[in-house]
C-alpha positions as a printed NumPy array, in Angstrom:
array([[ 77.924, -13.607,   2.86 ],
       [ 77.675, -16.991,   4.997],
       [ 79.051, -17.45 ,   8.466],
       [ 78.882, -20.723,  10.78 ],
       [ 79.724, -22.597,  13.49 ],
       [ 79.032, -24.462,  16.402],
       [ 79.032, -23.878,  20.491],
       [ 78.77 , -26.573,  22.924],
       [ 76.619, -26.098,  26.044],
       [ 76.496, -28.317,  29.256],
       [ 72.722, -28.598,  29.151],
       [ 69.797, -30.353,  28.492],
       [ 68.235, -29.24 ,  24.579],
       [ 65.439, -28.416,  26.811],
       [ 67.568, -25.608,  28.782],
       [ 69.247, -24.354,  25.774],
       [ 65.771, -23.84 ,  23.75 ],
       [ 64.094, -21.733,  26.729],
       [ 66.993, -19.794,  26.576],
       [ 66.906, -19.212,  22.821],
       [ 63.367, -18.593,  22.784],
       [ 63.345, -16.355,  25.718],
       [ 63.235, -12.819,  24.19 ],
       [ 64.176, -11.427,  27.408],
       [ 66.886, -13.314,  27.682],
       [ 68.246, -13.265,  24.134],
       [ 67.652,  -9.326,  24.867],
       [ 69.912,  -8.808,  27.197],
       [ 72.546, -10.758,  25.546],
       [ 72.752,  -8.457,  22.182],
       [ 75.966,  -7.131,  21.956],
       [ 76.421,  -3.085,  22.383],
       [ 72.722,  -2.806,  23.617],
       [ 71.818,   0.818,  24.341],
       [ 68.424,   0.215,  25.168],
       [ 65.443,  -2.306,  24.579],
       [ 62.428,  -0.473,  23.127],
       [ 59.698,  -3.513,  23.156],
       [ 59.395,  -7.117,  23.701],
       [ 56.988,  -9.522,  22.482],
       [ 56.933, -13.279,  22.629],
       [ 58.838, -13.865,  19.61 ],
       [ 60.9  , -10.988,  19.187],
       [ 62.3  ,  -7.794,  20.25 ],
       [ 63.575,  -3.989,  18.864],
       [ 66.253,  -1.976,  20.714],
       [ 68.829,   0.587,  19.921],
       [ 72.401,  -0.917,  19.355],
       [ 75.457,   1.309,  19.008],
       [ 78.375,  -1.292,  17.425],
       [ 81.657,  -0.637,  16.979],
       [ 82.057,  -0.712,  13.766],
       [ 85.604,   1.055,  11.909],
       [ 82.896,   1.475,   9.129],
       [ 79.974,   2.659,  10.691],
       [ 79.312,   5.178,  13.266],
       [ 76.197,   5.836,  15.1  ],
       [ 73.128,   3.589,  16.565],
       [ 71.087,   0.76 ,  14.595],
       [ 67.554,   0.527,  15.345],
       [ 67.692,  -3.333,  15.651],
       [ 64.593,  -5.783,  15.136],
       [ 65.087,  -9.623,  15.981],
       [ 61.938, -11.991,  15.332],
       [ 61.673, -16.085,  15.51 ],
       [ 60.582, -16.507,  11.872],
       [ 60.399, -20.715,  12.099],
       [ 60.095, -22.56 ,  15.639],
       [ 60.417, -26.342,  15.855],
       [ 61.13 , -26.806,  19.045],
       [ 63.377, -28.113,  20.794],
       [ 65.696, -28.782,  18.114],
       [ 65.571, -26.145,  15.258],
       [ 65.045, -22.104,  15.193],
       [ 65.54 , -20.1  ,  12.213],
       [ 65.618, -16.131,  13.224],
       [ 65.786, -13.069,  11.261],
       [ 67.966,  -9.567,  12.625],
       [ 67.216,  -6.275,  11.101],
       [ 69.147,  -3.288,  11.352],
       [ 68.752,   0.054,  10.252],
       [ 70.624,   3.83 ,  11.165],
       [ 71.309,   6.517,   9.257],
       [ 72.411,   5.872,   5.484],
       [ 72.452,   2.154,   6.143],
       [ 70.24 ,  -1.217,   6.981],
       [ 71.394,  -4.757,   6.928],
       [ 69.268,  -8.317,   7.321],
       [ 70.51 , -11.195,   8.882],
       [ 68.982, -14.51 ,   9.239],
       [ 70.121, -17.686,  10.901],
       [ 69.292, -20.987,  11.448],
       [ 70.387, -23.313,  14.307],
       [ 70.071, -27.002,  15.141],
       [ 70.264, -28.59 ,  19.061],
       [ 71.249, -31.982,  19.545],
       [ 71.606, -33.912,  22.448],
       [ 75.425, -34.691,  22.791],
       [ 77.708, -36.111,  25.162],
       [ 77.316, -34.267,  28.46 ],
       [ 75.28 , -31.77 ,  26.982],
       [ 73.964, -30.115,  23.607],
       [ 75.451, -29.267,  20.588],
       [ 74.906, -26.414,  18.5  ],
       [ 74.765, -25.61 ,  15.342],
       [ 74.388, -23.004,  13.489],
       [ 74.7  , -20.918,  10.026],
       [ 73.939, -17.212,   9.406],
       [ 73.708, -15.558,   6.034],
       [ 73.545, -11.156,   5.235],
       [ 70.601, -11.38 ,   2.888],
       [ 70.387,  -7.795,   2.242],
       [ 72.622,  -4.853,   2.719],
       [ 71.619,  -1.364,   1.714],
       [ 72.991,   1.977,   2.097],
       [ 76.671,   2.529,   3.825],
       [ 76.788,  -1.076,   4.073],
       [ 76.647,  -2.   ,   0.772],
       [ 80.09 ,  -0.689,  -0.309],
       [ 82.237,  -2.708,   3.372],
       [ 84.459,  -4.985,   1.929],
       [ 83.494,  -8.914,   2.351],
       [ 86.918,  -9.23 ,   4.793],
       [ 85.858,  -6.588,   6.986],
       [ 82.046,  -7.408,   7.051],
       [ 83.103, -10.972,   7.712],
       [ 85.991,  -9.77 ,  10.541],
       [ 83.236,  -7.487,  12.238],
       [ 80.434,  -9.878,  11.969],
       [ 82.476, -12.477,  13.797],
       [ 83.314, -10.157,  16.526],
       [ 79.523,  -9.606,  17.102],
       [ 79.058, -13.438,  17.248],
       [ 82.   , -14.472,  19.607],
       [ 80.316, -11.801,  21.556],
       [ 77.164, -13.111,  21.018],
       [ 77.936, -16.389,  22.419],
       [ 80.144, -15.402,  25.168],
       [ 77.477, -13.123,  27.009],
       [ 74.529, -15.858,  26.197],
       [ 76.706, -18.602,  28.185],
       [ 77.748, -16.208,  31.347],
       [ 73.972, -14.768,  31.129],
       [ 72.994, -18.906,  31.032],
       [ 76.01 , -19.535,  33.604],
       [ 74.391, -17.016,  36.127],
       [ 70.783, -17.542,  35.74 ],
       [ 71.446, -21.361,  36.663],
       [ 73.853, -20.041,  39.869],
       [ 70.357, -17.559,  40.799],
       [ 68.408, -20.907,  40.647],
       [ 70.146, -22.951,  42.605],
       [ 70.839, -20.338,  45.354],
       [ 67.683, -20.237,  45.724],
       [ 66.736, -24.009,  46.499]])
């Protein structure tokens, strides 16, 4: 199963790319984060609880930078496992420099599904998945949004 799409940021690729590479950051942006249990440079694990029609209880969520080419490429894997059910996610996105800011790109692909998972229908994978993502985005810009108002107070 393949998703896409694109975001546009008013940033410098330089801005964006600490952002995406800041596992803090990305952290706190998860959607339906319970708790973070550990954080290392290029990933993170925490506890997720989603709200999923088809799945109840938490996921035990990994996220790791798997290929780095800064400041224009990432490619990141997403592993999730609960009870009776695991899924693994990768995705790859592209910066560019665009008009008065960056563009972004990206694509996502379920490489594995096991367990409970394995049986969810492709239309409401694909419905849920994109909920997660709009999500996703919209907390990463606000948490972006927010950290830049923090800065400038401060000058």
């Amino acid at each position: 199963m393949n998703f896409a799409g694109s975001e546009q940021f008013d940033c410098e690729p330089a801005e964006l790319w600490a952002c995406l590479t800041d596992m803090a950051f990305v952290s706190r942006v998860i959607p339906d984060v319970e708790r973070v249990a550990s954080l290392e440079k290029t990933g993170f694990s925490c506890r997720v609880r989603p709200r999923f029609s088809f799945l109840t209880g938490s996921l035990d969520l990994t996220f790791e930078i798997i290929e780095s080419a800064p400041p224009g490429r990432l490619k990141v894997r997403s592993r999730g496992k609960g009870i009776g059910a695991a899924v693994v996610v990768e995705a790859e996105i592209h910066l560019a420099a665009g008009g008065s800011g960056t563009a972004l790109q990206w694509t996502g692909v379920i490489v594995a599904r096991e367990g409970l998972m394995k049986p969810v229908g492709p239309g409401l994978m694909q419905g849920a998945a994109q909920r997660v993502i709009d999500s996703f985005w919209k907390k990463f810009r606000d948490a972006m949004l927010a950290d830049r108002g923090m800065r400038n107070a401060g000058d």
